[in-house]
N, C-alpha and C positions, 0 to 999 in steps of 0.2 A: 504494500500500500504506500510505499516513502514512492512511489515514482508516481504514484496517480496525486497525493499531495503538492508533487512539486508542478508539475501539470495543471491541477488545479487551484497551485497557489500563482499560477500564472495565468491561465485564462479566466478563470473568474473574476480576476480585476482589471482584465484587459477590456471584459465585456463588459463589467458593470463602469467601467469608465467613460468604453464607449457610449454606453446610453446617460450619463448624466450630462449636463446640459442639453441644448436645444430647446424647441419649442415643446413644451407640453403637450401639446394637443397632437402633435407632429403624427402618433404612431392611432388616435383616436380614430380614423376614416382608414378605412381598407377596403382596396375593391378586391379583393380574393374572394369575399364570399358574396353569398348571394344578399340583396337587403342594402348592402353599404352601410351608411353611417344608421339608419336604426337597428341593424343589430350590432353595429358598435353598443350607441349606447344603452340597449337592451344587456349587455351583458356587464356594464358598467355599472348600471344598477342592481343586476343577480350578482354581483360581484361577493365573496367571502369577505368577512371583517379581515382574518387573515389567512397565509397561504396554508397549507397541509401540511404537517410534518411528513415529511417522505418514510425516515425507517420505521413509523408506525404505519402508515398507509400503505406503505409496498415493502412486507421484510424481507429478509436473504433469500427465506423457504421462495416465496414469489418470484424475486429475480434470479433464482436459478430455475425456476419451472420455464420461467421465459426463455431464457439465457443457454438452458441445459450446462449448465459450471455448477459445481459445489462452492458458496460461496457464504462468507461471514459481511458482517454489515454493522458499522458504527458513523455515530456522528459526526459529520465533519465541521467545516467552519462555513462560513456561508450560507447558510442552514440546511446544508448538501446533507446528503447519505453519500458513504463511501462503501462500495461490495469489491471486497475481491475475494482471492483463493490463496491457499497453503502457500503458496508457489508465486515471489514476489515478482517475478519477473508474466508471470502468466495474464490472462487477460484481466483487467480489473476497470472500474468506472464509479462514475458517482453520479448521482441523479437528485435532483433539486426544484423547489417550486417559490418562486416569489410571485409578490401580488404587482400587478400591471401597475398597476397605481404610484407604486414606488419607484419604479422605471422612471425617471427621467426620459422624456422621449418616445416611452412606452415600448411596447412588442418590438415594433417595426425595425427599432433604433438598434433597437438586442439583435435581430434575427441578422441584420447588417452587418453588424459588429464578429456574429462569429468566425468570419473569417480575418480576422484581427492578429495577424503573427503567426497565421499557417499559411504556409506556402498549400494552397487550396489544387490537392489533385482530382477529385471527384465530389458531386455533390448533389444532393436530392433536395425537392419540396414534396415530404408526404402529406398522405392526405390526414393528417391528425388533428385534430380539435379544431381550429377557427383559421390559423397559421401558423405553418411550420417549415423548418428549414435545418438540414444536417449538410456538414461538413465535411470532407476527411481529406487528410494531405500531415505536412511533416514541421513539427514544430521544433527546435533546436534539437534536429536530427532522431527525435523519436515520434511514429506514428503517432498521431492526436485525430480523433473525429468527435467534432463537438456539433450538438442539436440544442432545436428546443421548438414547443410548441405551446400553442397560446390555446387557451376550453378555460372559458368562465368567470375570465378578467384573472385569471392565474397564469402566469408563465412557467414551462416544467420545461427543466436541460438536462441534456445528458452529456458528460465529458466521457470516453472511451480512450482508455489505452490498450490495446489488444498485443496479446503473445504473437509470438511470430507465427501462430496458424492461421490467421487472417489476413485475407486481401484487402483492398480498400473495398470492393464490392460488398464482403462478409462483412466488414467495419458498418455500412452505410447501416445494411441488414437489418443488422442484431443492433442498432441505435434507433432504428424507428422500428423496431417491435420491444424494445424496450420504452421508449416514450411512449408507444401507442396502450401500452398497460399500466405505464404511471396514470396516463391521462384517465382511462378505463376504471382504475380502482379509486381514483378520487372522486 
């Protein structure tokens, strides 16, 4: 877990840096879904007081059913869950939900941003909650694929460090079927 720490002690403030300043309102209007701005602010109003705690909402048991890893799970900083396995160099990740709200710049500003100091080799828009967007490519020379997806005025990420049995294809994969069960159990 010390290599998804330092990973995550670098993207998570690359991104949440990205998103603070600009305009507020910047990331409130999306034409990705259908509606535009009134199911913006349809969900600004269902909006949570606050976000979920992830290792209560999704534990290890969970993200190894997804995942198929045996993995353990504690809290990280950021108000991240961290999972990985026995085996620190194997695959490991951390998955996180903040409220939109606190976003500076909102979703939009975040989804932007993940590409923030990866050198970006492949990259998808699943179809997960409201909007989403995953990442993969090489960040100070070890494999990084970072997502997130916005369902409910919450934003849920996933950072991925994968063992070396994963492609960037498998990378994308197992990051939007992991987000897409974060989103699903919240």
């Amino acid at each position: 877990m010390r290599r998804l720490r330092l990973v995550s002690t670098v993207l998570l403030p690359l991104a949440l840096l990205s998103a603070c300043g600009g305009d507020d309102d910047a990331g409130t209007g999306s034409d990705t879904g259908s509606g535009g701005d009134s199911s913006s602010e349809a969900s600004e109003d269902d909006a949570p007081a606050e976000a979920p705690n992830v290792c209560e909402i999704f534990p290890a048991a969970d993200a190894g059913a997804v995942s198929g890893l045996t993995l353990t799970a504690e809290e990280g900083p950021f108000d991240i869950c961290e999972y990985g396995q026995e085996d620190p160099r194997a695959t490991s990740f951390s998955l996180g939900a903040q409220l939109e709200s606190e976003l500076g710049g909102g979703a939009e500003v975040y989804l932007d941003a993940l590409s923030s100091g990866i050198t970006v080799e492949d990259e998808s828009a699943p179809d997960v909650g409201e909007q989403a967007r995953i990442v993969t490519g090489e960040l100070q020379g070890f494999s990084q694929t970072a997502g997130a997806a916005l369902s409910g005025g919450v934003l849920y990420t996933v950072n991925l460090t994968p063992g070396s049995d994963l492609d960037a294809a498998a990378e994308l994969a197992l990051a939007e079927e992991l987000l897409r069960a974060l989103v699903d159990a919240a």
